[in-house]
Backbone and ligand atoms as CSV (ligand in chain L), in Angstrom:
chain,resi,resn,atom,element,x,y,z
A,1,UNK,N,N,-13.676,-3.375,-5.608
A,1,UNK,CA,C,-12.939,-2.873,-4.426
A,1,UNK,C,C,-12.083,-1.691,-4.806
A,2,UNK,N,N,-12.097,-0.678,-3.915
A,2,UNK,CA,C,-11.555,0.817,-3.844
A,2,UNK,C,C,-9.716,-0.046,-3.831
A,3,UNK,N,N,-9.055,-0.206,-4.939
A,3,UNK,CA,C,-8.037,-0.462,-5.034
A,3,UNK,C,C,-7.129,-0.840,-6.776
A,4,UNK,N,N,-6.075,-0.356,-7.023
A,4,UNK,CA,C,-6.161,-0.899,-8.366
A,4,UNK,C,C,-4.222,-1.015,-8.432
A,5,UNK,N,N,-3.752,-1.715,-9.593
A,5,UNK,CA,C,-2.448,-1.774,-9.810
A,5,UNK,C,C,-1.894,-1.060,-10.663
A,6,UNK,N,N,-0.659,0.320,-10.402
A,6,UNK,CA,C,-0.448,1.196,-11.662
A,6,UNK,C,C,0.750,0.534,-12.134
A,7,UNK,N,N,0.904,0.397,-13.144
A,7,UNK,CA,C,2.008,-0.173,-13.962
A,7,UNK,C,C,2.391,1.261,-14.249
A,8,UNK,N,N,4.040,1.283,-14.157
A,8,UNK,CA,C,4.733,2.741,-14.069
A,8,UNK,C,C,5.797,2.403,-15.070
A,9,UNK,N,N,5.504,3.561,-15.796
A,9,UNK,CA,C,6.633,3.375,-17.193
A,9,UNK,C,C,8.041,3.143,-16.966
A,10,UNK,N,N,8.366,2.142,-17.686
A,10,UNK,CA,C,10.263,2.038,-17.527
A,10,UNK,C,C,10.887,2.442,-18.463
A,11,UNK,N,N,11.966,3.519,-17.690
A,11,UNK,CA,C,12.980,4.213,-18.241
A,11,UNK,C,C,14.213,3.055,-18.685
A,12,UNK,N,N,14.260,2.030,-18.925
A,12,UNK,CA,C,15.615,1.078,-19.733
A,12,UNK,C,C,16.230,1.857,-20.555
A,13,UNK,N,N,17.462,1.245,-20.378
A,13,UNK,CA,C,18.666,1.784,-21.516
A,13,UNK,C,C,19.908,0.565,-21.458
A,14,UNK,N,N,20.499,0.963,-22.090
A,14,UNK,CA,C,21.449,-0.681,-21.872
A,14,UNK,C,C,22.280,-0.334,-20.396
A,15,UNK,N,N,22.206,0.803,-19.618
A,15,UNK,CA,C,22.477,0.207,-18.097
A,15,UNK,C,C,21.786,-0.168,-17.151
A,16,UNK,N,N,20.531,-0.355,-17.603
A,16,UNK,CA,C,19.572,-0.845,-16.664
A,16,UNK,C,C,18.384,-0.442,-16.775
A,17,UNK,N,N,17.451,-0.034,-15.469
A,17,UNK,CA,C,16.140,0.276,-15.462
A,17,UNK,C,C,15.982,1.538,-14.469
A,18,UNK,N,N,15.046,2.169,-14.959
A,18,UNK,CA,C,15.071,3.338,-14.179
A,18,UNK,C,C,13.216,3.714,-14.115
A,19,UNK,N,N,12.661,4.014,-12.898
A,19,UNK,CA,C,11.164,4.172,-12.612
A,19,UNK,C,C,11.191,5.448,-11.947
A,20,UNK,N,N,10.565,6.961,-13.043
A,20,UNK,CA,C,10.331,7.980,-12.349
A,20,UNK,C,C,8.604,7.836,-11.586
A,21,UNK,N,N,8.562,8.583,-10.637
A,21,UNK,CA,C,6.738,8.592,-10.065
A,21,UNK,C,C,6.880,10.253,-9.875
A,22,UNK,N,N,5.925,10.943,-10.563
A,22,UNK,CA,C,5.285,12.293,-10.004
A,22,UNK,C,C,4.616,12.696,-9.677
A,23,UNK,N,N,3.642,13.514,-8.912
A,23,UNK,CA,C,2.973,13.517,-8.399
A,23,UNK,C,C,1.598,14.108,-9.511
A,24,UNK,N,N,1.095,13.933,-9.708
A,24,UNK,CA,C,0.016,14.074,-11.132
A,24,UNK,C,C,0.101,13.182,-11.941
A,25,UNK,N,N,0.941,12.932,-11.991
A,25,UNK,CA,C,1.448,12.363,-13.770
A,25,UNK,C,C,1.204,10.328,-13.009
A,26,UNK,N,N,2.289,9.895,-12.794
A,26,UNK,CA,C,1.908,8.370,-11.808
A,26,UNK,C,C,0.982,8.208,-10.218
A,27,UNK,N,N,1.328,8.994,-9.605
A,27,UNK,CA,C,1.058,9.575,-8.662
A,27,UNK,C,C,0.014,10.165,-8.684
A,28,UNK,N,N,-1.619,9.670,-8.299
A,28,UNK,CA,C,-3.103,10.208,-8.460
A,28,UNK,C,C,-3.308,11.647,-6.677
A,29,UNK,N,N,-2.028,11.581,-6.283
A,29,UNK,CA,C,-2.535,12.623,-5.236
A,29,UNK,C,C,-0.720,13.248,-4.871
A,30,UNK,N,N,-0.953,13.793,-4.210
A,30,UNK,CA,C,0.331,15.016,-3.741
A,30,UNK,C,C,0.834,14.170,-2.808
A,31,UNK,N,N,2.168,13.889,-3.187
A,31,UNK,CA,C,3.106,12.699,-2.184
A,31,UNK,C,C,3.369,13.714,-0.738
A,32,UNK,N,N,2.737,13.537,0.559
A,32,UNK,CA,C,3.414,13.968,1.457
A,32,UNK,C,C,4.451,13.375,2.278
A,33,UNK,N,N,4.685,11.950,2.270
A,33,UNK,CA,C,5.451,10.749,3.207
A,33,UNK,C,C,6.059,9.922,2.478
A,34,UNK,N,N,6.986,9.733,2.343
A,34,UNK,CA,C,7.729,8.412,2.022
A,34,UNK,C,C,8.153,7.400,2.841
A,35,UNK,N,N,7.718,6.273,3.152
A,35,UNK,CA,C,8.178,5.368,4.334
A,35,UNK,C,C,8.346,3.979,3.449
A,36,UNK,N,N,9.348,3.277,4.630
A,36,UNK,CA,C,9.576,2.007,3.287
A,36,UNK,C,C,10.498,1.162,4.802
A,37,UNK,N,N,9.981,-0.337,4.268
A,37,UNK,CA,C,10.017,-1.185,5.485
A,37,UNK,C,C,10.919,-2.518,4.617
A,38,UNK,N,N,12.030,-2.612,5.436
A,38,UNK,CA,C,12.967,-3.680,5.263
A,38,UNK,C,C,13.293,-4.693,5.948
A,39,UNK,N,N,14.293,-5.750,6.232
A,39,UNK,CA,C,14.473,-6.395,6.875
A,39,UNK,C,C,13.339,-7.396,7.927
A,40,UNK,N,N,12.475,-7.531,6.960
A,40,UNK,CA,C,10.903,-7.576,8.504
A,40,UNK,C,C,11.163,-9.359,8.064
A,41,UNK,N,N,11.134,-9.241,9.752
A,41,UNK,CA,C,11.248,-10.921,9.896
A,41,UNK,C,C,10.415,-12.390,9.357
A,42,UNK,N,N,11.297,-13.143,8.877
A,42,UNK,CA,C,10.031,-14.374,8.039
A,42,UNK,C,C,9.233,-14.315,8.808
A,43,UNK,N,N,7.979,-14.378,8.698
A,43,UNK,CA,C,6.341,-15.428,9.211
A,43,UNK,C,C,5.822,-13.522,9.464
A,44,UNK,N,N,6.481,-12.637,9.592
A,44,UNK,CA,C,6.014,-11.723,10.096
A,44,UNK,C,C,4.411,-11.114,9.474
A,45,UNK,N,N,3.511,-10.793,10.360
A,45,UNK,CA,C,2.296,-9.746,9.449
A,45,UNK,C,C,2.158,-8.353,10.362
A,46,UNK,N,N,2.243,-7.531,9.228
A,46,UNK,CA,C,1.887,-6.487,9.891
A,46,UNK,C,C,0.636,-5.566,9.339
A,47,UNK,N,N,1.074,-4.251,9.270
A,47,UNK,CA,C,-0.385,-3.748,9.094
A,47,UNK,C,C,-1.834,-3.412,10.495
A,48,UNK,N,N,-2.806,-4.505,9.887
A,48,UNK,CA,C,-4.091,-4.621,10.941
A,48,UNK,C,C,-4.878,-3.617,11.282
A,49,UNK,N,N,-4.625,-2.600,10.020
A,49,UNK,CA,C,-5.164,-1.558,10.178
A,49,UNK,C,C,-6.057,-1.158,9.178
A,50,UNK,N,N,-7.102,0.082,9.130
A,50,UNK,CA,C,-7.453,0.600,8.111
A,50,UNK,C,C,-6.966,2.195,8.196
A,51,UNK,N,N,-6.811,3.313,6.779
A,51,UNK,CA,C,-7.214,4.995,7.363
A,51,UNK,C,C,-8.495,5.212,7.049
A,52,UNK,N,N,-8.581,6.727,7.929
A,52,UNK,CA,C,-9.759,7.445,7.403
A,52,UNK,C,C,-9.589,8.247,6.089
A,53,UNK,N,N,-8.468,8.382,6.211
A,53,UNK,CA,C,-8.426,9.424,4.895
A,53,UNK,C,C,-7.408,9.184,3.777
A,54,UNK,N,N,-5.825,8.559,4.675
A,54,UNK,CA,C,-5.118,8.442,3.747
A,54,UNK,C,C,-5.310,7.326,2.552
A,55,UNK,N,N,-4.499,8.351,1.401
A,55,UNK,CA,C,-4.442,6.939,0.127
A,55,UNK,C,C,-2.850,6.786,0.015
A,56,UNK,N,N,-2.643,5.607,-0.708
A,56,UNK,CA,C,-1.356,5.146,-0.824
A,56,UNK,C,C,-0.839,3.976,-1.480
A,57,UNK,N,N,0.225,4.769,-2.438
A,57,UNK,CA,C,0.956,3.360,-3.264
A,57,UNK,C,C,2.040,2.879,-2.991
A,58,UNK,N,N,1.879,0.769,-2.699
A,58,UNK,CA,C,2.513,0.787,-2.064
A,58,UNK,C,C,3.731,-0.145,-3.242
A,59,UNK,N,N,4.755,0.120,-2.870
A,59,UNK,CA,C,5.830,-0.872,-4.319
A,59,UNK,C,C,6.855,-1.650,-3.225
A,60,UNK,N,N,6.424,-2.647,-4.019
A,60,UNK,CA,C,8.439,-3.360,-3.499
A,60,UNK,C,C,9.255,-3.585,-4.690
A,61,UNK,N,N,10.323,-2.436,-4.125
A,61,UNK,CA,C,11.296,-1.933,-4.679
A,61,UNK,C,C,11.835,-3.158,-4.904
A,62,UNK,N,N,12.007,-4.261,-3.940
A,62,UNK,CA,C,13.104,-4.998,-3.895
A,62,UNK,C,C,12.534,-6.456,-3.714
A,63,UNK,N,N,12.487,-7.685,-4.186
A,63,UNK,CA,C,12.093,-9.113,-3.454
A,63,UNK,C,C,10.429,-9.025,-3.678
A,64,UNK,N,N,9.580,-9.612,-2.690
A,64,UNK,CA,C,8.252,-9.825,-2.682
A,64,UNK,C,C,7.548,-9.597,-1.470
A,65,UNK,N,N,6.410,-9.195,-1.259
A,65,UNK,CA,C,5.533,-9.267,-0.479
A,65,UNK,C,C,4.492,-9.707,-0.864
A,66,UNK,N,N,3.196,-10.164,0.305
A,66,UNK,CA,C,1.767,-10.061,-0.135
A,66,UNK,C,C,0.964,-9.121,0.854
A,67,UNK,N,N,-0.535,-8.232,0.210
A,67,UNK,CA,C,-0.652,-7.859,1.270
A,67,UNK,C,C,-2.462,-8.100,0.813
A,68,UNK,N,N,-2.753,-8.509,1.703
A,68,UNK,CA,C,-4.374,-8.062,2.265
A,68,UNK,C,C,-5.239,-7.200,2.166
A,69,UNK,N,N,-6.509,-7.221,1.323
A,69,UNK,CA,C,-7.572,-6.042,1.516
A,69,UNK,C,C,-8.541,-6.323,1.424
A,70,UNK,N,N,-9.187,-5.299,2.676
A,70,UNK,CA,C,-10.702,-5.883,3.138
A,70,UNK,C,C,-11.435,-4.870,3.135
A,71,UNK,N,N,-12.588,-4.331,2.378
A,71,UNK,CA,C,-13.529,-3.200,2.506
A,71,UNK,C,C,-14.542,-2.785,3.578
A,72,UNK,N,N,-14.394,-4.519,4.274
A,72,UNK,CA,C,-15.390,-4.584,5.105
A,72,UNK,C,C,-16.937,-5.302,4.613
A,73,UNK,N,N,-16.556,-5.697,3.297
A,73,UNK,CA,C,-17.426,-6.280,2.348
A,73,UNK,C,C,-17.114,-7.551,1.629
A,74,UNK,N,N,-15.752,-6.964,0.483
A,74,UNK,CA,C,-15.143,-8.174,-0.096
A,74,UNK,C,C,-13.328,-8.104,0.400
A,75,UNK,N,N,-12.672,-8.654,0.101
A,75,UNK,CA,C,-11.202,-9.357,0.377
A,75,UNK,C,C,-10.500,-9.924,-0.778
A,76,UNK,N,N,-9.487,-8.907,-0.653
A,76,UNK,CA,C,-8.615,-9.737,-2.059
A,76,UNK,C,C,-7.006,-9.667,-1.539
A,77,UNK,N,N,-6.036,-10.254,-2.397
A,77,UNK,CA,C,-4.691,-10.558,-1.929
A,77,UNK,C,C,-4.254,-10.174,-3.315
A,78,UNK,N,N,-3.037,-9.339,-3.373
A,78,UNK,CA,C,-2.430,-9.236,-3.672
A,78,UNK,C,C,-0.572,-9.256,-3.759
A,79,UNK,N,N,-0.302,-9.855,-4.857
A,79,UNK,CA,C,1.149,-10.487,-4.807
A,79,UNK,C,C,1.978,-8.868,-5.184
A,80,UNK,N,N,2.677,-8.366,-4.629
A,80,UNK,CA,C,3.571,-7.241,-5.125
A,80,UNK,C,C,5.077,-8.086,-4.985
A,81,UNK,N,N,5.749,-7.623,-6.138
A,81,UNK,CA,C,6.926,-8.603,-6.857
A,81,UNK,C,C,7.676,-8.056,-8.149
A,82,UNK,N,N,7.325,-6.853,-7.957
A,82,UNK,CA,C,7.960,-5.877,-9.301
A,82,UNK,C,C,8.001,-4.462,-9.177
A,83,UNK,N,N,9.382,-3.791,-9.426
A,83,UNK,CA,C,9.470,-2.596,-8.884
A,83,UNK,C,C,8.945,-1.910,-9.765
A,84,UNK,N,N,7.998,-1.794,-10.873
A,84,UNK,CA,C,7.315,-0.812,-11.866
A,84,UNK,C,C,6.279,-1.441,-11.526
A,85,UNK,N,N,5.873,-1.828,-10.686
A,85,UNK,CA,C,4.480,-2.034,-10.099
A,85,UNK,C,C,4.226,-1.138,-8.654
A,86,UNK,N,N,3.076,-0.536,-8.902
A,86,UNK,CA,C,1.962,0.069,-7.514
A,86,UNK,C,C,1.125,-0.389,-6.959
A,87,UNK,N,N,0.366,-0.502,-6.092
A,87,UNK,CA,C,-0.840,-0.936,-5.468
A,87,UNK,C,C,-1.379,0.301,-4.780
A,88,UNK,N,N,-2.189,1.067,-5.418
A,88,UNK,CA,C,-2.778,1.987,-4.728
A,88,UNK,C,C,-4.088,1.977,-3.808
A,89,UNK,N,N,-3.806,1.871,-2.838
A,89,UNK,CA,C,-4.853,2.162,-2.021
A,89,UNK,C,C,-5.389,3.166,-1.271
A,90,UNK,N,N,-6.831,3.109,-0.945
A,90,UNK,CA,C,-7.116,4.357,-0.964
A,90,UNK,C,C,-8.301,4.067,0.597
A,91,UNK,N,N,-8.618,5.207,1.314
A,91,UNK,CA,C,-8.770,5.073,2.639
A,91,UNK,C,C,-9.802,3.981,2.937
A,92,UNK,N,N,-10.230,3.776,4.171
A,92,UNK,CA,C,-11.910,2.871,4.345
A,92,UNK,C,C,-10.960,1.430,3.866
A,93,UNK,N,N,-10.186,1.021,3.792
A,93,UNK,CA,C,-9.393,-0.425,3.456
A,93,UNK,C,C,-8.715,-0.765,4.397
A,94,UNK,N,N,-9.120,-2.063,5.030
A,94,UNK,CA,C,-8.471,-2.918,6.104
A,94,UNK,C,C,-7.119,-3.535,5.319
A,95,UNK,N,N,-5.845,-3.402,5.528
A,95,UNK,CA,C,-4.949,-4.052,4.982
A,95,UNK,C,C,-3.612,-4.393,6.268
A,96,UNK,N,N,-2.684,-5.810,5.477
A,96,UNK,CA,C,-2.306,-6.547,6.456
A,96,UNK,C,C,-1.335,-7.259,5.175
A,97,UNK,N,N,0.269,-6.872,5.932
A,97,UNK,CA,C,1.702,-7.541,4.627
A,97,UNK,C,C,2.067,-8.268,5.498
A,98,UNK,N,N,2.318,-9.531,4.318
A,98,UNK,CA,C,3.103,-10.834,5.354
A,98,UNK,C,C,3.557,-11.345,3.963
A,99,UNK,N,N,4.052,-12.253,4.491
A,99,UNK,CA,C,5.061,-13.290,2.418
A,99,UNK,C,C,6.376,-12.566,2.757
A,100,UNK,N,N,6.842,-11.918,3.562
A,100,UNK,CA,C,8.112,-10.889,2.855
A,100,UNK,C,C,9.033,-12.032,2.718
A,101,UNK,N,N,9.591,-12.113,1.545
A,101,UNK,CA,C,11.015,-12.471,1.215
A,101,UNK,C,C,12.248,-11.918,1.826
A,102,UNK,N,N,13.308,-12.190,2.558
A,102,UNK,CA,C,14.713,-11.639,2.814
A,102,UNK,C,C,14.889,-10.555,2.555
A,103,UNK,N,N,14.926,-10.290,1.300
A,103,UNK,CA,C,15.284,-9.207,0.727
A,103,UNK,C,C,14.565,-8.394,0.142
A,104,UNK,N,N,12.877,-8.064,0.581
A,104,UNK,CA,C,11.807,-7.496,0.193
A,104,UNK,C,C,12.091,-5.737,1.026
A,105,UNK,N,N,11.476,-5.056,0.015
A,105,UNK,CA,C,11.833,-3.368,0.735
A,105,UNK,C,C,10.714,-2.965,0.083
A,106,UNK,N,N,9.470,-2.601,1.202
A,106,UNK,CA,C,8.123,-2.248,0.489
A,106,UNK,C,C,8.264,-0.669,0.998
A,107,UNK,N,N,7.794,0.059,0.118
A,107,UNK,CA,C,8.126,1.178,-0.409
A,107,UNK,C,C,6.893,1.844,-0.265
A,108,UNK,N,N,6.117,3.282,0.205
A,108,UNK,CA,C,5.289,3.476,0.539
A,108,UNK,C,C,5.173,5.363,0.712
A,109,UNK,N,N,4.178,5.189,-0.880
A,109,UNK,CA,C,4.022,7.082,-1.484
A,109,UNK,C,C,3.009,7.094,-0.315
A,110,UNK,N,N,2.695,8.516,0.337
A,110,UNK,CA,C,1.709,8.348,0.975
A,110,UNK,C,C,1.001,10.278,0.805
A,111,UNK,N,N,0.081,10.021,1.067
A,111,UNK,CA,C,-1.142,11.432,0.548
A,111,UNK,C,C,-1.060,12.353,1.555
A,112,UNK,N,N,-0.742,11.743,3.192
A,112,UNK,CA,C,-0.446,12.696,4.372
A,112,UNK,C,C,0.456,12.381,5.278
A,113,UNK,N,N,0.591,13.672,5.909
A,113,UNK,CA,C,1.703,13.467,7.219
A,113,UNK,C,C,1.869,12.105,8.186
A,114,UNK,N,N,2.598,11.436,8.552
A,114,UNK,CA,C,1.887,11.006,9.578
A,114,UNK,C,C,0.893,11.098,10.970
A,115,UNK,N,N,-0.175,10.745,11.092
A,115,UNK,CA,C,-1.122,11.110,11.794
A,115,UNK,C,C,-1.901,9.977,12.662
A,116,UNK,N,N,-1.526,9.453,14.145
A,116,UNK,CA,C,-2.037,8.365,14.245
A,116,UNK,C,C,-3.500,8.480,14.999
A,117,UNK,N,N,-4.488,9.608,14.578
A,117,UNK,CA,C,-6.022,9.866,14.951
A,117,UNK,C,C,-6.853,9.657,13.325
A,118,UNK,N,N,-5.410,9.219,11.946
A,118,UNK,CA,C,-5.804,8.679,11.095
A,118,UNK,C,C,-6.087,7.158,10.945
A,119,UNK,N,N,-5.478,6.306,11.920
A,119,UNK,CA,C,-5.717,4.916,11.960
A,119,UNK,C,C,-6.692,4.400,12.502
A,120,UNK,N,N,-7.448,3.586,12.007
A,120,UNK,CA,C,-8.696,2.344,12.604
A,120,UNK,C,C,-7.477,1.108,13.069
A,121,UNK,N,N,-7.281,0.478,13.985
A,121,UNK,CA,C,-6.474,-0.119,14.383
A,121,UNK,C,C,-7.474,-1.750,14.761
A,122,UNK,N,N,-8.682,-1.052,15.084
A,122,UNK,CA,C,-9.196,-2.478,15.691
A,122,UNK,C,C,-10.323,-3.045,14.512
A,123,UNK,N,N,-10.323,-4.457,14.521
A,123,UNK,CA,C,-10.732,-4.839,12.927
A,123,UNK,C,C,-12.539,-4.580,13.281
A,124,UNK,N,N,-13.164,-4.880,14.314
A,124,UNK,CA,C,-14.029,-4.664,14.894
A,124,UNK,C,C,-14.925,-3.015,14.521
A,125,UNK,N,N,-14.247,-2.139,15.285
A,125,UNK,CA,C,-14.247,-1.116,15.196
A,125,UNK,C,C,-14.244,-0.541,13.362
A,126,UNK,N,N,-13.528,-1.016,12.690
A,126,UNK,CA,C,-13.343,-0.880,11.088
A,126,UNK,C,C,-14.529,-1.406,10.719
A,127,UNK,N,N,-15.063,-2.493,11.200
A,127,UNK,CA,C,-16.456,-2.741,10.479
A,127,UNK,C,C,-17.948,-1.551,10.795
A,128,UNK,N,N,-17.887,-1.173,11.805
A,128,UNK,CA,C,-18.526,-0.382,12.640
A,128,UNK,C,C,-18.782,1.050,11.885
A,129,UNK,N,N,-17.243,1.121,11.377
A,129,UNK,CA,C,-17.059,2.529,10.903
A,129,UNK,C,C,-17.797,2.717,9.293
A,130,UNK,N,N,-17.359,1.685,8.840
A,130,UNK,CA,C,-17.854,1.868,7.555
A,130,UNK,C,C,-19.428,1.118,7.141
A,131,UNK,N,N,-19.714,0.779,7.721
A,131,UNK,CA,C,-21.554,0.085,7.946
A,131,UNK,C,C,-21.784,1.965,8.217
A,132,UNK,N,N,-21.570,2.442,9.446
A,132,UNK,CA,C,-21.987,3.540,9.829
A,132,UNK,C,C,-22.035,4.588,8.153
A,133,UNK,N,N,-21.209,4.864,7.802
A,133,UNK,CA,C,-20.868,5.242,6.345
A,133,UNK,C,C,-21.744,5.038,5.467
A,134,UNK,N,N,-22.231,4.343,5.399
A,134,UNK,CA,C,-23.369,3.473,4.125
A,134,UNK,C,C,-24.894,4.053,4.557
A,135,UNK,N,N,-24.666,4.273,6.309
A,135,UNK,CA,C,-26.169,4.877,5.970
A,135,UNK,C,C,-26.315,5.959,5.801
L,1,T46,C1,C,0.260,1.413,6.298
L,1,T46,C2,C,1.144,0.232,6.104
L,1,T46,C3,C,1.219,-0.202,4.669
L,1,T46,C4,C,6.284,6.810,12.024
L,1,T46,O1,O,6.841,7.379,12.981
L,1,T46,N1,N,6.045,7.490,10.869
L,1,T46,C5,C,5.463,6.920,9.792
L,1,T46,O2,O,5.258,7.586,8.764
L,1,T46,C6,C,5.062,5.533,9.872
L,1,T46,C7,C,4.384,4.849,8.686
L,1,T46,C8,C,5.321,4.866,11.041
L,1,T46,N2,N,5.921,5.486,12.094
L,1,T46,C9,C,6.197,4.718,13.308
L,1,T46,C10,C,4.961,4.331,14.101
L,1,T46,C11,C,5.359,3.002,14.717
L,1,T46,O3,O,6.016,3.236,15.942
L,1,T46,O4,O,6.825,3.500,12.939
L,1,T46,C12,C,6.367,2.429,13.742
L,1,T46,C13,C,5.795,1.305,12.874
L,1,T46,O5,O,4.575,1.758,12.253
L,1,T46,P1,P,3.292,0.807,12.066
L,1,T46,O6,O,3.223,-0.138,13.198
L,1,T46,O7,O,2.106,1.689,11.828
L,1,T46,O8,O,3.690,0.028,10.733
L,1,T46,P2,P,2.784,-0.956,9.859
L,1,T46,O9,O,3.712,-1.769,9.052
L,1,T46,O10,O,1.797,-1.684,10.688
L,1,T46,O11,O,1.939,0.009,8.881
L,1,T46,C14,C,2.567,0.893,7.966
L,1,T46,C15,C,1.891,2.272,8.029
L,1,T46,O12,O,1.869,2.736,9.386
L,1,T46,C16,C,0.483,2.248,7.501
L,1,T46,O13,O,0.030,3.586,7.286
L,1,T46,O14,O,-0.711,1.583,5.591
L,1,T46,O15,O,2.468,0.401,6.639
């Protein structure tokens, strides 16, 4: 599956921890967006979407999440739970965050502007798109 986990070098010193990301160097594409989602209510899922184009790593800075990915083929879950951890994903991926802990702040590099003629929204339609793709 079009997805992988970057472990991002830690800057420690005896005051703590420190995680740079650049764009080449951790960062596999040119950061255009930064968005980052807090406070999201227990039981909550969100997501339910796939892009066409965008890729994106997603971190929680803070607490835990889990999130969902579906190619339209296979499905895997992933636990994010460490702030020198990434989950990069990359377009054609159905994904969907729920688990948030209280105090979870998922954090989110992203490759483009926001653009919502970039979203597959209906799970239906996402299968459609990428079968179409294959031939
Ligand atoms: C994704 C997952 C991981 C903006 O105005 N600008 C933005 O850059 C974003 C991301 C959202 N919004 C607005 C659009 C909606 O009115 O914020 C509201 C919530 O967005 P959405 O319902 O799309 O949020 P999620 O949690 O379903 O999905 C988000 C991203 O949209 C999406 O690209 O991959 O996080």
């Amino acid at each position: 599956m079009n997805y992988s986990i970057i472990n991002f070098q830690k800057h420690g010193d005896e005051r703590g921890m420190l995680i740079a990301l650049e764009t080449t160097k951790e960062v596999p594409f040119d950061i255009k967006r930064v968005y980052y989602m807090y406070d999201t209510i227990a039981g909550v899922r969100r997501g339910f979407h796939a892009h066409k184009k965008l890729q994106q790593i997603l971190i929680c800075t803070s607490g835990s999440c889990k999130i969902h990915l579906d190619n339209g083929k296979e499905t895997a879950e992933v636990l994010l739970d460490k702030p020198y951890e990434g989950l990069y994903v990359t377009n054609d991926m159905w994904r969907e965050m729920y688990d948030f802990t209280p105090d979870a702040v998922l954090m989110v590099l992203a490759s483009e502007f926001y653009d919502e003629s970039d979203y597959i929204r209906n799970y239906d339609e996402f299968i459609k798109y990428v079968n179409r793709k294959k031939d």
